[in-house]
PASE-9880 format. One record per residue (C-alpha): y, z, x; residue number from 1; residue in three letters. Coordinates in nm, 2 decimals. Example, Ala and Ser with C-alpha at 12.3 -4.5 7.8 and 13.67 -1.06 7.14 Angstrom:
// PASE-9880
SITE, y, z, x, num, residuo
SITE, -0.45, 0.78, 1.23, 1, ALA
SITE, -0.11, 0.71, 1.37, 2, SER
//
This chain:
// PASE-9880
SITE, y, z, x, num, residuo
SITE, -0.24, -2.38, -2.42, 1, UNK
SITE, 0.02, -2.55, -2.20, 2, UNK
SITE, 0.19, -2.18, -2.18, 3, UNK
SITE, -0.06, -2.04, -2.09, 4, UNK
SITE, -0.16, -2.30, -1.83, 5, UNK
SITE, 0.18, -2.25, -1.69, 6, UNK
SITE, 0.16, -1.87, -1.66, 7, UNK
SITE, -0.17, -1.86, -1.51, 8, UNK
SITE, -0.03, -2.09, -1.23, 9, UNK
SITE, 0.22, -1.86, -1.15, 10, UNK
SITE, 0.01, -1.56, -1.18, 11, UNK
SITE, -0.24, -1.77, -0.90, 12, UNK
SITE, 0.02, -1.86, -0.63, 13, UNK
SITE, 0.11, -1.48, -0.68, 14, UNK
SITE, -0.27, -1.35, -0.63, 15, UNK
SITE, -0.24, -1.59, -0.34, 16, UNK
SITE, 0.03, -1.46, -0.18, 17, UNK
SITE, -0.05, -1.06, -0.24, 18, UNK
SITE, -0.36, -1.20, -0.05, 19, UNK
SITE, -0.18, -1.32, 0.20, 20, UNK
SITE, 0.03, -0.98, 0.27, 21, UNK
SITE, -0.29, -0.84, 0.44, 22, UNK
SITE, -0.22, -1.07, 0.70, 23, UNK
SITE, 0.13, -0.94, 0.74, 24, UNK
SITE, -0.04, -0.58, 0.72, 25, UNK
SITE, -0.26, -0.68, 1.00, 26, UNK
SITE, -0.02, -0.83, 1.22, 27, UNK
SITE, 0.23, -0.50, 1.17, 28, UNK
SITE, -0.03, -0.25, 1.23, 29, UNK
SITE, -0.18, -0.43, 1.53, 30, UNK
SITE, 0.23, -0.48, 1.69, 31, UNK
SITE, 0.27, -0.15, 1.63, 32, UNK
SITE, -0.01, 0.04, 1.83, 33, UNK
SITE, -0.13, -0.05, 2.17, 34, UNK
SITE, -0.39, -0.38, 2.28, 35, UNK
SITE, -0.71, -0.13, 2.33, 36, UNK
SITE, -0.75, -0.08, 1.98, 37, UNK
SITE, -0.60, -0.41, 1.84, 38, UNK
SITE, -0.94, -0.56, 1.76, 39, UNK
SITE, -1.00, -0.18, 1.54, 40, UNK
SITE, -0.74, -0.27, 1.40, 41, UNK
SITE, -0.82, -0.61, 1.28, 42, UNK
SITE, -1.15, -0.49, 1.14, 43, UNK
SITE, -1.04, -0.27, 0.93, 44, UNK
SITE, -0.85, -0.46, 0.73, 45, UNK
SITE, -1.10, -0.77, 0.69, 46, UNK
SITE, -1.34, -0.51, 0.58, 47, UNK
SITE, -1.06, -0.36, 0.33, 48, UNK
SITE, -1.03, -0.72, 0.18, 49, UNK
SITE, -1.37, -0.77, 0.15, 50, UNK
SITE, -1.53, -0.47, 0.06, 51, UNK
SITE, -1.21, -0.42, -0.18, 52, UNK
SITE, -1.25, -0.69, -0.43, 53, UNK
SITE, -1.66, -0.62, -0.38, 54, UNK
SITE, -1.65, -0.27, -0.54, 55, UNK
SITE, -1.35, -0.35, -0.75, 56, UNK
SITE, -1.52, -0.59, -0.90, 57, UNK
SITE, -1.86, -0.36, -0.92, 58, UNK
SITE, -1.65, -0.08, -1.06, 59, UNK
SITE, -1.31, -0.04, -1.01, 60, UNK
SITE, -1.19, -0.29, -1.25, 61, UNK
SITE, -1.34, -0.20, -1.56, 62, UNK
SITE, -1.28, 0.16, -1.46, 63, UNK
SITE, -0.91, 0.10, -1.42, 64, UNK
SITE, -0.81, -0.13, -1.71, 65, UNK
SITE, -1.13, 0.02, -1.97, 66, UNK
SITE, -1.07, -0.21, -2.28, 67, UNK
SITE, -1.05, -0.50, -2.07, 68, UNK
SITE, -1.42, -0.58, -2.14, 69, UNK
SITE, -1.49, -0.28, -2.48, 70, UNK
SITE, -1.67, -0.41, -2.71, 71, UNK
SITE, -1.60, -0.07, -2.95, 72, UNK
SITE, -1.96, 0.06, -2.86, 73, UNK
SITE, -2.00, 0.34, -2.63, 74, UNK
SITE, -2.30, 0.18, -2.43, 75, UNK
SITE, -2.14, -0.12, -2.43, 76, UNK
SITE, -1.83, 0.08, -2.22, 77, UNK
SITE, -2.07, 0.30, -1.99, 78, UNK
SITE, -2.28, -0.02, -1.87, 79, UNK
SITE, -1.96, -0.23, -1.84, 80, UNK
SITE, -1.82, -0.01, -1.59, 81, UNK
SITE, -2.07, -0.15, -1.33, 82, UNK
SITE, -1.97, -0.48, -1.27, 83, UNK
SITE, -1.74, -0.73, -1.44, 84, UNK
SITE, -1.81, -0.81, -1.76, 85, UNK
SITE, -1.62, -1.18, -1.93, 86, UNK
SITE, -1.48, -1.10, -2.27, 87, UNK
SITE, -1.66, -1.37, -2.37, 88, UNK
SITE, -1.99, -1.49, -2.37, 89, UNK
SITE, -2.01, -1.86, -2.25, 90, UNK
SITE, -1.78, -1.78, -2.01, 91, UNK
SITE, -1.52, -2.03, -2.16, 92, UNK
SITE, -1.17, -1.94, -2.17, 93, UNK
SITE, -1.03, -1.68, -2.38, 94, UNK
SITE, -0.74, -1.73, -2.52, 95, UNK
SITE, -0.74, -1.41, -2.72, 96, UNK
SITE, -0.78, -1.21, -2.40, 97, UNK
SITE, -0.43, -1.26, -2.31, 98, UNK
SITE, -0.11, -1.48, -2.35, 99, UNK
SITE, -0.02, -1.48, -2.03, 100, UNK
SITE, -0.34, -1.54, -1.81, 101, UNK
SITE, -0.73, -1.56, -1.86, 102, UNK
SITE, -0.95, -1.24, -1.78, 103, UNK
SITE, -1.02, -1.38, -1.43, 104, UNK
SITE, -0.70, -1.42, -1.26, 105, UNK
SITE, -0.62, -1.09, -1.42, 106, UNK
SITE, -0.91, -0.90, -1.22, 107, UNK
SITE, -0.85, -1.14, -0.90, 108, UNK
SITE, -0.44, -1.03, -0.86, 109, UNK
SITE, -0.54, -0.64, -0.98, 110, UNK
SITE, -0.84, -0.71, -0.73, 111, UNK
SITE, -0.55, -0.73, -0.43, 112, UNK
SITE, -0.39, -0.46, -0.53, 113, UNK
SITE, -0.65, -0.20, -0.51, 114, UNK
SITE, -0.72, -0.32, -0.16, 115, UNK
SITE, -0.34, -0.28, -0.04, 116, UNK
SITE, -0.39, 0.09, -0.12, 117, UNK
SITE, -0.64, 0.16, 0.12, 118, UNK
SITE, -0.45, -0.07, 0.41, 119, UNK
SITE, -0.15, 0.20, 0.39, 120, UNK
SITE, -0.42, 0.46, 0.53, 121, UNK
SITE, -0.57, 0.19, 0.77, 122, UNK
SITE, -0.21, 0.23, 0.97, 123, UNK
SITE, -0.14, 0.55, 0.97, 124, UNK
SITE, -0.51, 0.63, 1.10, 125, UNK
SITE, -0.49, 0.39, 1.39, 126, UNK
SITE, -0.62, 0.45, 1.71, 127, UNK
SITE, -0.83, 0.73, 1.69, 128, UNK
SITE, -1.00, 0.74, 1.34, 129, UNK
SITE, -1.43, 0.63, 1.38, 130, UNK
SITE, -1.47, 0.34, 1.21, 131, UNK
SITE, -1.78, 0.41, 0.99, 132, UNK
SITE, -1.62, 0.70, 0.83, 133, UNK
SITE, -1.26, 0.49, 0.76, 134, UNK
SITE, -1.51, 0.20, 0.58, 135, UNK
SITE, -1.65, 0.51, 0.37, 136, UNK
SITE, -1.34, 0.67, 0.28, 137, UNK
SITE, -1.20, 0.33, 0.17, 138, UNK
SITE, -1.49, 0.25, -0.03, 139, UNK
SITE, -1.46, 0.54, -0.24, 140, UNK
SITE, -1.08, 0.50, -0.28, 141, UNK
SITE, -1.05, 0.18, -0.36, 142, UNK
SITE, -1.38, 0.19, -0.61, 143, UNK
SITE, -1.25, 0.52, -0.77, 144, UNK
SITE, -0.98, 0.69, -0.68, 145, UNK
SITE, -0.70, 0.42, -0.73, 146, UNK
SITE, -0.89, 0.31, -1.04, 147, UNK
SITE, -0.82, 0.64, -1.18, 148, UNK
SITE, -0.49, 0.69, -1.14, 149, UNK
SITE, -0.43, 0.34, -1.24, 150, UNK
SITE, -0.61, 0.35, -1.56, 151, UNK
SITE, -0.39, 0.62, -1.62, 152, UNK
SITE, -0.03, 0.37, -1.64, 153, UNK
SITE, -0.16, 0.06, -1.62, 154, UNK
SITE, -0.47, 0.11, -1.86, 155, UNK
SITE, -0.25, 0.26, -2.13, 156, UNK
SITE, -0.36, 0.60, -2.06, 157, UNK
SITE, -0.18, 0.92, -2.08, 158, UNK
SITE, 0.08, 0.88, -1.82, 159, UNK
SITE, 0.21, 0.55, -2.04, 160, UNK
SITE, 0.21, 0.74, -2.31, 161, UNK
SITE, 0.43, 1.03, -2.10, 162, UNK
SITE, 0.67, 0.74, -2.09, 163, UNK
SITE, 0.62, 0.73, -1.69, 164, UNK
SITE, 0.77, 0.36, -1.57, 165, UNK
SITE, 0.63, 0.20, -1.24, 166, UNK
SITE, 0.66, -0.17, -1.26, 167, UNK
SITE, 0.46, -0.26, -0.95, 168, UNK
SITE, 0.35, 0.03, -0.81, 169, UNK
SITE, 0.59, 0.25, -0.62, 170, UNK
SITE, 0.37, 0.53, -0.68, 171, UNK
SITE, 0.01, 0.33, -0.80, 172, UNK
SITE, -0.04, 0.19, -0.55, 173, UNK
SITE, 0.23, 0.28, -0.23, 174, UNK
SITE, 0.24, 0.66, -0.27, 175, UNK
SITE, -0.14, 0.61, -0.38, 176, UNK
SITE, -0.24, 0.51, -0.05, 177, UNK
SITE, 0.05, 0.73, 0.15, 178, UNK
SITE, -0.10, 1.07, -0.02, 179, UNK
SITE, -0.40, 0.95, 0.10, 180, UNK
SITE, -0.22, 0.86, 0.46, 181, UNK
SITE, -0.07, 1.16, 0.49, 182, UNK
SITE, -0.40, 1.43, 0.45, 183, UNK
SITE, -0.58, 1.17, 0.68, 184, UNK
SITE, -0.35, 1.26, 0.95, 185, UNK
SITE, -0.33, 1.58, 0.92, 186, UNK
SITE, -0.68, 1.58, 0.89, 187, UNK
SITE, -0.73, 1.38, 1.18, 188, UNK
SITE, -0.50, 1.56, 1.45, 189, UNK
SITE, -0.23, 1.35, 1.69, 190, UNK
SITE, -0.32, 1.05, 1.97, 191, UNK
SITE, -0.40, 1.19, 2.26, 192, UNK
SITE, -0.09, 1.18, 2.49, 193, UNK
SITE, 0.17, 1.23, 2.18, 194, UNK
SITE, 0.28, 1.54, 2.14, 195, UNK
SITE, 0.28, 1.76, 2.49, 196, UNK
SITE, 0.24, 2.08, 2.59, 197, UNK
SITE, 0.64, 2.16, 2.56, 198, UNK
SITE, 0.54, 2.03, 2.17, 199, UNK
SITE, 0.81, 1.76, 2.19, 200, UNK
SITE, 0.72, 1.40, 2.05, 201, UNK
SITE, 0.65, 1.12, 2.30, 202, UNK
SITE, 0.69, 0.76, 2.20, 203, UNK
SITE, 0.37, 0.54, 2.24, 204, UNK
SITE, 0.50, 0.18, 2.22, 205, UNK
SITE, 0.31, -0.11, 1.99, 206, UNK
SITE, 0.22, -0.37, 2.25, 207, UNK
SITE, 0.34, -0.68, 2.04, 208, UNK
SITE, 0.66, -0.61, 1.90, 209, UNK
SITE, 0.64, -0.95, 1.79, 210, UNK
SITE, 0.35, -0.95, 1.59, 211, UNK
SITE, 0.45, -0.66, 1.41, 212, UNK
SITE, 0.80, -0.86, 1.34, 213, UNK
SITE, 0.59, -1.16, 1.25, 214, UNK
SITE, 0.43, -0.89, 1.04, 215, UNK
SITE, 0.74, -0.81, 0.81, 216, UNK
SITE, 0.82, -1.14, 0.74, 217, UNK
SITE, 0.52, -1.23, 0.63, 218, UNK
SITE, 0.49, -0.91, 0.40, 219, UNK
SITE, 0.88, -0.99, 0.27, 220, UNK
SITE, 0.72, -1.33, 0.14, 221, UNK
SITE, 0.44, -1.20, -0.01, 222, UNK
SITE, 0.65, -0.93, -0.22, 223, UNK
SITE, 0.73, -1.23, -0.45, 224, UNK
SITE, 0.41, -1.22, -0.51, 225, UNK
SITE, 0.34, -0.83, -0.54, 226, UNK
SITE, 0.65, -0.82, -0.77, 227, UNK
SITE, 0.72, -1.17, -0.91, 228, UNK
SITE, 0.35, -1.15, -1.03, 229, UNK
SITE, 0.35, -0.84, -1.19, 230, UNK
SITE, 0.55, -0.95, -1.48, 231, UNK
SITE, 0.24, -1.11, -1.58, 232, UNK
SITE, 0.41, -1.42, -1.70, 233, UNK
SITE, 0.60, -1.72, -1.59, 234, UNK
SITE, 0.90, -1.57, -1.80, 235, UNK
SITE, 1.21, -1.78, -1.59, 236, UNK
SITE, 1.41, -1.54, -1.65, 237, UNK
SITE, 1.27, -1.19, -1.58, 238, UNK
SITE, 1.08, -1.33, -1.25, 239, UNK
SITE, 1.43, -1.46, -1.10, 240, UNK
SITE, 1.59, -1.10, -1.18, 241, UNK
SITE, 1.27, -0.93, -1.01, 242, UNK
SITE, 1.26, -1.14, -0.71, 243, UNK
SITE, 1.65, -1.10, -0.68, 244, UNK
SITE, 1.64, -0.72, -0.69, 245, UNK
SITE, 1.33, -0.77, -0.49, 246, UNK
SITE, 1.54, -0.94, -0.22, 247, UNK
SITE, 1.83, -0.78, -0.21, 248, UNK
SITE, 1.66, -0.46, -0.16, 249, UNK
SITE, 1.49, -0.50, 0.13, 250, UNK
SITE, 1.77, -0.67, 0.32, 251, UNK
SITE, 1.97, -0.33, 0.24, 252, UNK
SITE, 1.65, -0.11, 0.32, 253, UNK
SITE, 1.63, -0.28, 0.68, 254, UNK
SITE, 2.07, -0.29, 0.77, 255, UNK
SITE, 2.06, 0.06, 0.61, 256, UNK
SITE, 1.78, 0.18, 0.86, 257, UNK
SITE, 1.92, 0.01, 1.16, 258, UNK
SITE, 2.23, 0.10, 1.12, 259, UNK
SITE, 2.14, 0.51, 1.06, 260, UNK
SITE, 1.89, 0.49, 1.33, 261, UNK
SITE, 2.16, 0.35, 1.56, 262, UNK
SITE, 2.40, 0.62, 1.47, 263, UNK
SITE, 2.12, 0.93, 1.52, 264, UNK
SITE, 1.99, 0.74, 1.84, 265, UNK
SITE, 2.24, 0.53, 1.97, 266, UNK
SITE, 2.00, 0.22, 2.02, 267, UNK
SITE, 1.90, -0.11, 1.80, 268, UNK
SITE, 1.56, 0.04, 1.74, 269, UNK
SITE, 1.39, -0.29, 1.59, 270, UNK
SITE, 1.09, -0.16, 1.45, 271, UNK
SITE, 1.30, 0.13, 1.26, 272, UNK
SITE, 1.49, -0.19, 1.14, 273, UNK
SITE, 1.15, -0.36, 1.03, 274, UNK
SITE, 1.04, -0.03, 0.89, 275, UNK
SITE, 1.38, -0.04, 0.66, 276, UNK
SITE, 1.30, -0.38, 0.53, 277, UNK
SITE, 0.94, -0.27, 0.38, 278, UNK
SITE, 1.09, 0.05, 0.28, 279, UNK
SITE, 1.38, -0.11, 0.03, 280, UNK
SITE, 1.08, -0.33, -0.08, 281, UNK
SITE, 0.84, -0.05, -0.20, 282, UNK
SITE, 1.19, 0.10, -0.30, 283, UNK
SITE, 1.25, -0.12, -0.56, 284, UNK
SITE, 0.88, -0.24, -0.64, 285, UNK
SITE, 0.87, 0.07, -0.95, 286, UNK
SITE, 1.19, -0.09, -1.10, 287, UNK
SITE, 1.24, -0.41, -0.99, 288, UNK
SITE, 1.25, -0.55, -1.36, 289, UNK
SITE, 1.46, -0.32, -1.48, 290, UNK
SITE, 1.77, -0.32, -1.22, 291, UNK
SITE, 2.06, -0.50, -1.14, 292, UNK
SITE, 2.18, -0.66, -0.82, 293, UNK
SITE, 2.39, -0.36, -0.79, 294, UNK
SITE, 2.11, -0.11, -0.84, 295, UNK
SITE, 1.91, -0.31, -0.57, 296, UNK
SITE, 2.09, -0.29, -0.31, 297, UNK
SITE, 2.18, 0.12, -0.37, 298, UNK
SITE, 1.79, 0.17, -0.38, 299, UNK
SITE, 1.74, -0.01, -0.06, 300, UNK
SITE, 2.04, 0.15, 0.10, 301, UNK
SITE, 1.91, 0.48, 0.02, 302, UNK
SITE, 1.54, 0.41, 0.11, 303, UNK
SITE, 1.66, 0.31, 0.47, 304, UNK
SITE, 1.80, 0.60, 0.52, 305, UNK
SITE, 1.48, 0.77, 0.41, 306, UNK
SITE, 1.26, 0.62, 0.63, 307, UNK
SITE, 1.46, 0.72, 0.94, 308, UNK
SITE, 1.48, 1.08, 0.81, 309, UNK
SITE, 1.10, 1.05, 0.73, 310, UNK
SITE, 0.99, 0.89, 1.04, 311, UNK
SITE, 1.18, 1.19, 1.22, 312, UNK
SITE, 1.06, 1.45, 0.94, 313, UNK
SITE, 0.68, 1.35, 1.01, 314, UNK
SITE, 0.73, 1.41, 1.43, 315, UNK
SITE, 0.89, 1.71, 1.38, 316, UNK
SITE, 0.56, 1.82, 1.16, 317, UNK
SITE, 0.38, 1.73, 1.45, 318, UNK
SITE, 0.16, 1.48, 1.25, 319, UNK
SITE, 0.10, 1.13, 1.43, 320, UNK
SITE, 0.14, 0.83, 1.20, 321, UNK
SITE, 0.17, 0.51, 1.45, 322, UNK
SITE, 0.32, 0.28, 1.20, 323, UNK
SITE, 0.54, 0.45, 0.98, 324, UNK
SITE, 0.33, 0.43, 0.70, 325, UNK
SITE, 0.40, 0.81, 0.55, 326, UNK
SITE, 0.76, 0.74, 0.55, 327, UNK
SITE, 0.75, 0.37, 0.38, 328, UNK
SITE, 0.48, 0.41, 0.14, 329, UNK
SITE, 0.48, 0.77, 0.01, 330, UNK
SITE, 0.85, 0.88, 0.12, 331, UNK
SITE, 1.01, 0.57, 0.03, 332, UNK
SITE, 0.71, 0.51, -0.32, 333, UNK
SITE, 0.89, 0.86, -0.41, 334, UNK
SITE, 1.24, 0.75, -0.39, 335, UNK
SITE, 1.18, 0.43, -0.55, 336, UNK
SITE, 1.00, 0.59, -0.84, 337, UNK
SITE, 1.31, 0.88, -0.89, 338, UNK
SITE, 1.51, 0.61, -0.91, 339, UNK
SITE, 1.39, 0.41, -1.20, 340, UNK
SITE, 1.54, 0.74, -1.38, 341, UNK
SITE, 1.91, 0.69, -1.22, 342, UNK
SITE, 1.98, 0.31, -1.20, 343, UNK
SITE, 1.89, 0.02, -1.44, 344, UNK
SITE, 1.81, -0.01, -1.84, 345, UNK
SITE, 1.60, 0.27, -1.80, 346, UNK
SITE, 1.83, 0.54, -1.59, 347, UNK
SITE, 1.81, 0.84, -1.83, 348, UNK
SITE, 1.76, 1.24, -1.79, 349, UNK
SITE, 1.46, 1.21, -2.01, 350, UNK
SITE, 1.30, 0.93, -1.79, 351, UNK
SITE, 1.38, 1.06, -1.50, 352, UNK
SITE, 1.17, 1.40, -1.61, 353, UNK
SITE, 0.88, 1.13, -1.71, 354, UNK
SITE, 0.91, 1.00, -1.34, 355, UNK
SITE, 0.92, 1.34, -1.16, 356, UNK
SITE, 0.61, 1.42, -1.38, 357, UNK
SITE, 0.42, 1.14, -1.30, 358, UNK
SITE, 0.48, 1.17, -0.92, 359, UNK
SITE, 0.40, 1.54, -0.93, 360, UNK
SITE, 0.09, 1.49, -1.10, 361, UNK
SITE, -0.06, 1.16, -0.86, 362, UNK
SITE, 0.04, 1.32, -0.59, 363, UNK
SITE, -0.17, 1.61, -0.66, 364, UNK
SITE, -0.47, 1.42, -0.81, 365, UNK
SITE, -0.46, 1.25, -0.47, 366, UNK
SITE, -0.44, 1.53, -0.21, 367, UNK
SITE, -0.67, 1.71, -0.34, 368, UNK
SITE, -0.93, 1.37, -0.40, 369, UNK
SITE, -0.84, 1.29, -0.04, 370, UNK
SITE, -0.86, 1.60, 0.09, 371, UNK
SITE, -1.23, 1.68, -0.06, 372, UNK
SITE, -1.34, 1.34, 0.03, 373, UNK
SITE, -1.22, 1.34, 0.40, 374, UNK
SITE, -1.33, 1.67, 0.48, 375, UNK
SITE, -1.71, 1.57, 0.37, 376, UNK
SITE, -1.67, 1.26, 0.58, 377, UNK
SITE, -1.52, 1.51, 0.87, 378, UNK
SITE, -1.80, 1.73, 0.84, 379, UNK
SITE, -2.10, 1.50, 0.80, 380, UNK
SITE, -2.01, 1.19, 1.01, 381, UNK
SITE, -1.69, 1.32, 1.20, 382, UNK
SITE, -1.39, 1.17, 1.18, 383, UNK
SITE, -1.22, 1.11, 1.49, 384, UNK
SITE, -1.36, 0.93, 1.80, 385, UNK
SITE, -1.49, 1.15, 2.15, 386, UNK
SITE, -1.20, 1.22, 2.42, 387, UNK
SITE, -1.32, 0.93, 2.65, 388, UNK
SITE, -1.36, 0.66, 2.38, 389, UNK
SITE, -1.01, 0.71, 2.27, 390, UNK
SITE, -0.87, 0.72, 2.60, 391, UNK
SITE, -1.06, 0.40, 2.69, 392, UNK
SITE, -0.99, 0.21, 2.38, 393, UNK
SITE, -1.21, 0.15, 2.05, 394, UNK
SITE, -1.24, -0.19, 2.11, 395, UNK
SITE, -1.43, -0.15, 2.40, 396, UNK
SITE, -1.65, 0.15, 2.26, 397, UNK
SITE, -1.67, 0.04, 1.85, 398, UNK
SITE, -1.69, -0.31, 1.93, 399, UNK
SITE, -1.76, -0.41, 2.28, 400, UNK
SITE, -1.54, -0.64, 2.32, 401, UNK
SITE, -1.17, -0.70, 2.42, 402, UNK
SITE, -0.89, -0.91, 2.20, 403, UNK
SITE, -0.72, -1.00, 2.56, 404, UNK
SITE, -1.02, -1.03, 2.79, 405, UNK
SITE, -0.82, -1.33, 2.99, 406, UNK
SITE, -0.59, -1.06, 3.09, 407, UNK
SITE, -0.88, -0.78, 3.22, 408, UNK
SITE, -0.94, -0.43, 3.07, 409, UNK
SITE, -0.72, -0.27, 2.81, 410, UNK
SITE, -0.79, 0.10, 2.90, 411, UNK
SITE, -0.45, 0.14, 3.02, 412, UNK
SITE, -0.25, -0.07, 2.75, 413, UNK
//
């Protein structure tokens, strides 16, 4: 009991904190795009938190991790698919459910995972996405989609059994929502105002570069969470070595990044530094238990120079992601994934087959889910807001209000 007591501390404070990284997802997404659509912004993702752990816990739990609640009759499984169902009947704890933490703080922390999916997409979209069809599209991701492919590591389905390895969600949950981010966009077309008629890119500065540093930070602390949590335990041991690697990667992932960006620009680009720091942490989130200091630090380097190559890779596409998110989440959710097969206990020819396999086959699952989804929305609701409401700002036209009224219209900002 006192184990077990222990554990499900730690795996709280860690639910607390992944809770707390939608804050730093806020604050990033909100730095990085300009003041006329900050309170858009914002919305989003208090409706991603909310509505997320609504539906997960109406659906997507039980659909993701099935034998959590089977009671081995076929019935029983269909009708405890819609809503969460206690493995035992008083509603006292279980301790047969599992040693390391009861049935509740097991659907709360999975709860703020599924939700961190569909925030990737929330950036990427920004500034010109309506926001009835984004709260539509997330709804049926989070309930269903991420579920899915979930169920299919996570829930001991077939992709375990391929021997595919993704610790905490390099491709789950990162690549996930960045498959999802990048149809969106393309989907959705550029900003106004980004890409001319000569077709070259033009930079469309965040108006708090601040916030979004504020942002990082935040998201850095609650990766001990994200990662520390998914060893499922207290274990002393393997949650120092994860949050090590966890560290050590994203300080790598953001010098890496700031110091290839200088190189290729010849400036301190700060939010290409910022962008570095989250890249070496979904870098080493598929692998964090299994790697080395060493190992870290080689995964982050790498995945900061990914994101500069990907942040240049998406402009030169001519797709319009504000934040970065493409290039963290899926490009960098690749990488960190692929390397599970070449450093650490695991690093293998044979594993590394089972990662490329895995990747090949969520990425697909999820374009194509995307894909179908977004186009009904597109050609039902619409996706993307009139020609004068994104010039003005959505705040003003989706919400009638401004978050700087003191300072007068943000039309121009």
């Amino acid at each position: 009991m006192e184990l077990l007591t222990t554990n499900n501390v730690w795996m709280m404070v860690c639910t607390a904190l992944v809770f707390f990284m939608h804050l730093g997802f806020s604050l990033l997404e909100v730095g990085l795009t300009r003041q006329k659509n900050a309170i858009n912004i914002l919305f989003k993702n208090v409706f991603i938190i909310c509505a997320g752990l609504l539906f997960y816990s109406l659906l997507g739990f039980n659909l993701m991790y099935p034998d959590s609640f089977f009671a081995g009759v076929i019935p029983d499984y269909f009708f405890g698919l819609f809503g969460l169902d206690a493995p035992v009947a008083d509603g006292s704890l279980d301790l047969a459910y599992n040693e390391g933490y009861t049935y509740w703080t097991d659907f709360l922390f999975q709860g703020m995972f599924a939700a961190t999916a569909a925030t990737i997409v929330s950036g990427a979209v920004a500034e010109r996405i309506k926001l009835g069809s984004f709260m539509l599209f997330s709804v049926i991701y989070i309930s269903i989609i991420y579920p899915i492919v979930g169920s299919w590591k996570w829930g001991g389905g077939f992709l375990d059994e391929l021997g595919f390895y993704d610790f905490a969600g390099s491709t789950l949950v990162h690549s996930v929502g960045g498959w999802a981010a990048l149809i969106a966009i393309y989907l959705l077309g550029a900003r106004l105002g980004k890409f001319g008629k000569d077709g070259q890119s033009h930079a469309i500065p965040g108006h708090n570069i601040p916030l979004a540093t504020a942002g990082v930070f935040i998201l850095w602390l609650g990766w001990f969470g994200f990662n520390g949590g998914s060893v499922l335990s207290a274990d002393p041991s393997l949650t120092s070595i994860t949050l090590v690697t966890t560290c050590l990667a994203a300080a790598a992932g953001g010098i890496s990044a700031f110091l290839v960006s200088t190189i290729a620009y010849k400036n301190y680009d700060l939010t290409m530094f910022l962008n570095g720091i989250l890249g070496g942490l979904v870098g080493i989130t598929a692998g964090a238990d299994v790697m080395g200091p060493l190992d870290a630090v080689l995964i982050g380097l790498i995945a900061g120079g990914v994101i500069v190559f990907g942040v240049s890779l998406i402009d030169k596409l001519k797709l319009d992601d504000p934040v970065g998110a493409v290039a963290v989440h899926l490009a960098c959710g690749i990488w960190g994934t692929l390397a599970v097969g070449i450093f650490g206990s695991l690093a293998g020819f044979d594993q590394l087959l089972s990662q490329l396999a895995g990747i090949g086959i969520v990425g697909a699952f999820c374009c194509i889910s995307a894909f179908v989804i977004l186009k009904i929305i597109k050609s039902t609701m619409g996706l993307r807001m009139e020609e004068r409401e994104e010039t003005e700002g959505l705040d003003i036209h989706e919400h009638g209000m401004d978050a700087y009224a003191e300072f007068g219209t943000a039309s121009n900002r």
